[in-house]
C-alpha positions in Angstrom: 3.9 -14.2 -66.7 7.2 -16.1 -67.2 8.8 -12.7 -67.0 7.1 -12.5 -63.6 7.9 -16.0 -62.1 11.9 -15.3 -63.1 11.9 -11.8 -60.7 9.5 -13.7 -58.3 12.4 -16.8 -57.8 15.2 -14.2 -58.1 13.9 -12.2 -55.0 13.3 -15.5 -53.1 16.8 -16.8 -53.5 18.2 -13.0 -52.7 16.0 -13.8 -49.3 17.4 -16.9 -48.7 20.8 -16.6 -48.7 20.9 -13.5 -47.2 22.6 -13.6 -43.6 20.9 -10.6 -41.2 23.7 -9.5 -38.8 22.2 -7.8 -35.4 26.1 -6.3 -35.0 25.7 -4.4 -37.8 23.3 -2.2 -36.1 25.1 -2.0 -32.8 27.8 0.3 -34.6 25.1 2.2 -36.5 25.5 5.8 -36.3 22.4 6.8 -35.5 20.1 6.5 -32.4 23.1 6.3 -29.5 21.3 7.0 -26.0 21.8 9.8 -24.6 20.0 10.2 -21.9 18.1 7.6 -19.2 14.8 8.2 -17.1 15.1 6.0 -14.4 11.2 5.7 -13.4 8.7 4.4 -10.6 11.1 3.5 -7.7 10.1 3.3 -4.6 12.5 1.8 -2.0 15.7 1.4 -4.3 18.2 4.5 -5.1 17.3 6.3 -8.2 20.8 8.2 -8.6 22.1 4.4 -8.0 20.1 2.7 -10.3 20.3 5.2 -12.9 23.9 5.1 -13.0 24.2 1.6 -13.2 22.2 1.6 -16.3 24.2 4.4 -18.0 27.6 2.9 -17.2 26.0 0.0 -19.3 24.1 1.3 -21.8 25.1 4.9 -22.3 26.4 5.6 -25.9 25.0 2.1 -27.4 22.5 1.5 -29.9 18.8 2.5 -28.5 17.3 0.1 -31.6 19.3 -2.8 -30.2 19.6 -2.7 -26.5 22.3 -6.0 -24.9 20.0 -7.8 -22.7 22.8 -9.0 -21.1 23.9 -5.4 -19.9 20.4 -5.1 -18.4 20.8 -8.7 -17.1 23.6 -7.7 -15.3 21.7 -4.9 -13.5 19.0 -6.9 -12.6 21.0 -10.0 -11.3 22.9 -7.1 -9.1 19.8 -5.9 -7.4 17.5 -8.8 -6.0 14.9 -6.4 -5.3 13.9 -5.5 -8.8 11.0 -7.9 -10.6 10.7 -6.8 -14.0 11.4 -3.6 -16.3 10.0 -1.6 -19.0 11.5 -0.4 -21.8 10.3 2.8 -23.5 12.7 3.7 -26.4 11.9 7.5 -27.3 13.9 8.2 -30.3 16.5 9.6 -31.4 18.6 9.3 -28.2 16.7 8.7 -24.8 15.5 5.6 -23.3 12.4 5.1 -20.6 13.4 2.8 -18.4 9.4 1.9 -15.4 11.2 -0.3 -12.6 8.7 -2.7 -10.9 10.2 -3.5 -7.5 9.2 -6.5 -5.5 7.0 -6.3 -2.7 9.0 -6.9 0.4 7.1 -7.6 3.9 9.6 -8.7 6.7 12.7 -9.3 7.8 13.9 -12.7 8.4 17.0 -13.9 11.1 18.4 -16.8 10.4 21.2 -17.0 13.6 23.9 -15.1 11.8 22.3 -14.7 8.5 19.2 -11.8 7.6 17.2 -11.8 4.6 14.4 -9.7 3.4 11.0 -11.9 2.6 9.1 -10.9 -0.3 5.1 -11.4 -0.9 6.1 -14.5 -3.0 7.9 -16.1 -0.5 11.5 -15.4 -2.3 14.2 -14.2 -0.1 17.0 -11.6 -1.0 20.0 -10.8 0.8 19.9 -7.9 3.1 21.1 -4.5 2.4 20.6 -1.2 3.9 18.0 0.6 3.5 15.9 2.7 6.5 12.7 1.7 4.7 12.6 -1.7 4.9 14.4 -1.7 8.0 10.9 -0.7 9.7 9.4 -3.9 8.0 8.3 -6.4 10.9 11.1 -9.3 12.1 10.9 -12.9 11.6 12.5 -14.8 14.5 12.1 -18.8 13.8 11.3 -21.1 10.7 9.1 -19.1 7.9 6.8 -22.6 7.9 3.3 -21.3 6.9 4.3 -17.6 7.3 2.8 -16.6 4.1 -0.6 -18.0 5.2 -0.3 -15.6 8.4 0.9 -12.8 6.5 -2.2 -13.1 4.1 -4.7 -14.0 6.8 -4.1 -10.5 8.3 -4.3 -8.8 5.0 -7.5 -10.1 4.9 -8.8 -9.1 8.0 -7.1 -5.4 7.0 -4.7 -6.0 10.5 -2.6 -2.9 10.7 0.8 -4.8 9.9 2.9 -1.6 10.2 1.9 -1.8 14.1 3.9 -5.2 14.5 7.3 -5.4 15.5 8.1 -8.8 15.2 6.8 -12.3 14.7 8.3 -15.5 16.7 7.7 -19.2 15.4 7.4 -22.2 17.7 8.8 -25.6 16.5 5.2 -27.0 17.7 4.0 -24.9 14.6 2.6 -22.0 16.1 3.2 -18.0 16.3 3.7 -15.0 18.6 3.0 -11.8 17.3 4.6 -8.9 19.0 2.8 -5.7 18.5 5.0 -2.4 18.8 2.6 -0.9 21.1 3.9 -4.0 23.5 1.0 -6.0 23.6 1.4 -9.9 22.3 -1.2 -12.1 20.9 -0.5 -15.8 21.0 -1.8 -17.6 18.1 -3.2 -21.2 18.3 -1.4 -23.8 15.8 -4.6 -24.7 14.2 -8.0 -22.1 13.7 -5.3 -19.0 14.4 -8.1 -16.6 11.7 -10.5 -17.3 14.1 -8.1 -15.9 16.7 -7.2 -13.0 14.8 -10.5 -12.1 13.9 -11.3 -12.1 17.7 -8.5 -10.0 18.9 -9.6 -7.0 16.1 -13.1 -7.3 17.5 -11.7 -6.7 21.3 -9.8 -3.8 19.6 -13.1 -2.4 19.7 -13.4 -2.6 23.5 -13.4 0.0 25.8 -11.2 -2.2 28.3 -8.5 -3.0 25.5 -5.6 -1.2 26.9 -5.9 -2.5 30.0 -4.1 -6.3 28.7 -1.0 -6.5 27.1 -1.1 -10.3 26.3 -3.5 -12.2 24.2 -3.7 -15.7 24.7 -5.5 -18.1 22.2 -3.6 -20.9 22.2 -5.8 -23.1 24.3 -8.6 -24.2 22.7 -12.1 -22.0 22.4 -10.0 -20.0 25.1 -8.3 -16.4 25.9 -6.5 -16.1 28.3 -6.0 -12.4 29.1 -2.8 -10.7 31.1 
């Protein structure tokens, strides 16, 4: 038992002051990447993107992967939210990009920005895809709660061509088909709701402008 108690405090100590250096493994031999899968993009450049990440990360360790390298990447390109990272040994790494959803385009006098879901804006770049996304003329002030209100109401938003804000807090919608609906600044669901039920109308075609902001009124031109 004594015997036993001497290895036992003998491995403890060994434990203890041994220092574990995370370099050491970053010039290891084995398990260099070799290859990159550059996966699930949908508006960013995948011969882009993928280069980007084997310029950093080609030829390093695949057990210990710099997350400042992949910082780096990510800082560089606003419109990525969050990776995955599928190591498939010996040499390749798995890399599932989750992009953020991006739903207009905002105009700020000599500045544009793209507006995401969350309400987090990135600095505009080209790209033909989300060039179609609706414009934002005016302060953002309650966009979001606009935005959702016709996701709710299953609006088709890829028919808009813009959206104009009024200081008095209110909203224009410009549809691309040239017809304009005039929201209300208070109770503008109930106006929305309203215009998708006229939709339905035989007559519909015949306005081009919608006009709810009067009160318990539409005004139709």
């Amino acid at each position: 038992m004594r015997k036993f108690s001497i290895i036992l405090s003998s491995l403890l100590l060994m434990v203890t002051l041994t220092t574990f250096n995370p370099n050491y493994f970053s010039g290891f031999k084995f398990f260099k990447i070799k290859k990159i899968d550059v996966k699930n993009l949908k508006i960013l450049d995948k011969k882009k993107i993928k280069g980007l990440f084997l310029n950093e990360l080609s030829d390093t360790n695949l057990l210990i992967i710099d997350e400042k390298k992949i910082n780096k990447i990510l800082k560089d390109n606003e419109l990525i939210d969050f990776i995955e990272l599928r190591k498939i040994y010996p040499s390749k790494l798995e890399i599932v990009i989750h992009e953020k959803e991006v739903i207009a385009i905002i105009n700020k006098k000599q500045d544009v920005f793209y507006l995401t879901r969350k309400g987090e804006e990135i600095k505009f770049f080209k790209n033909l895809e989300l060039e179609k996304l609706p414009n934002i003329f005016g302060k953002q002030k309650n966009f979001l709660e606009v935005y959702s209100a016709l996701l709710q109401l299953e609006f088709p938003i890829s028919n808009i061509k813009s959206f104009y804000h009024f200081e008095i807090g209110r909203w224009d919608i410009i549809l691309k088909e040239n017809k304009v609906i005039k929201l209300p600044v208070k109770n503008f669901i109930e106006s929305l709701k309203n215009y998708m039920e006229l939709k339905k109308k035989i007559n519909f075609e015949n306005y081009s402008i919608f006009d709810y902001r009067i009160n318990n009124q539409l005004i139709l031109n």
